[in-house]
C-alpha positions as CSV (number, residue, x, y, z in Angstrom):
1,X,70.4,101.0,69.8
2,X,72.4,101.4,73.1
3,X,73.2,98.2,75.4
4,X,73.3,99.2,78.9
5,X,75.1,97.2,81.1
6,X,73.4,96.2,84.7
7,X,76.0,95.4,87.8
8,X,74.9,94.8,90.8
9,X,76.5,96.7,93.8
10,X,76.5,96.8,97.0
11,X,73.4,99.0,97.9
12,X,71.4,96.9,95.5
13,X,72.7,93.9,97.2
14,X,71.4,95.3,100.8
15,X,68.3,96.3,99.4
16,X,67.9,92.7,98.3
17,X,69.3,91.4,101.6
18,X,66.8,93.6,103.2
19,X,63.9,92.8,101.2
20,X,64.5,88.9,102.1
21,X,64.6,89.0,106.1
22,X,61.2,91.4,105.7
23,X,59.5,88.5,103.5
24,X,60.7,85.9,105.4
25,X,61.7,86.7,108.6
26,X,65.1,86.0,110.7
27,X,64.2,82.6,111.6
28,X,62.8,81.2,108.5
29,X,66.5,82.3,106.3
30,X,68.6,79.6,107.9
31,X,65.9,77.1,107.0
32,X,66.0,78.4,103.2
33,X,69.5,78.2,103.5
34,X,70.0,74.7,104.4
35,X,67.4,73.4,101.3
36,X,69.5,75.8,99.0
37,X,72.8,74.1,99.9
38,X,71.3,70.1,100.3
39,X,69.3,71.2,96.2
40,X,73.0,72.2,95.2
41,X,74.5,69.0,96.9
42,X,72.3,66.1,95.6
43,X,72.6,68.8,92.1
44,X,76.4,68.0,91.9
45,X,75.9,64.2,93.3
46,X,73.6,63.4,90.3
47,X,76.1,65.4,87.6
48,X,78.7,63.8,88.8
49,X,77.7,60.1,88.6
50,X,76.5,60.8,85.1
51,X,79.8,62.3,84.0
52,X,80.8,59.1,85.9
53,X,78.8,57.0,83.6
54,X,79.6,59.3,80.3
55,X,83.5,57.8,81.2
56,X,82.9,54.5,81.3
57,X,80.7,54.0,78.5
58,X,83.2,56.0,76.0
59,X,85.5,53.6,77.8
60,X,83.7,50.1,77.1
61,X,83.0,51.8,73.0
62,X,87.1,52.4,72.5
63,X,87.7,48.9,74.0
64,X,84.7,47.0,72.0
65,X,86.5,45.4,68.6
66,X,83.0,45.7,66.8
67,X,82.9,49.5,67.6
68,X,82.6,50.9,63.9
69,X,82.4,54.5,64.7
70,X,85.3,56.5,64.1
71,X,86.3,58.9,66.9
């Protein structure tokens, strides 16, 4: 059984490019854009407040007296 391996170069990357402004036209990309980049913003927001929380309950459990588990 052979594994091939898949890159992507440059002429597949223009064909994609290409194949994008035909579908959605020169006008409509920047909107995409934008909703791509606000998704990945409010994406790291909301991971980062729940590492945020992940830190300060292991926090309050390593300062609680009663806390029987052994880490």
């Amino acid at each position: 059984m052979q594994i091939i391996a898949w890159t992507v170069g440059w002429s597949e990357i223009l064909i994609i490019v290409l194949i994008v402004l035909i579908l959605f036209g020169a006008k409509k990309i920047p909107e995409l854009m934008r909703g791509l980049g606000s998704g990945i913003k409010e994406f790291k927001k909301a991971s980062s407040i729940e590492d945020d929380n992940n830190t300060t309950n292991k926090q309050i459990d390593n300062n609680n007296p009663n806390n029987t588990n052994n880490k």
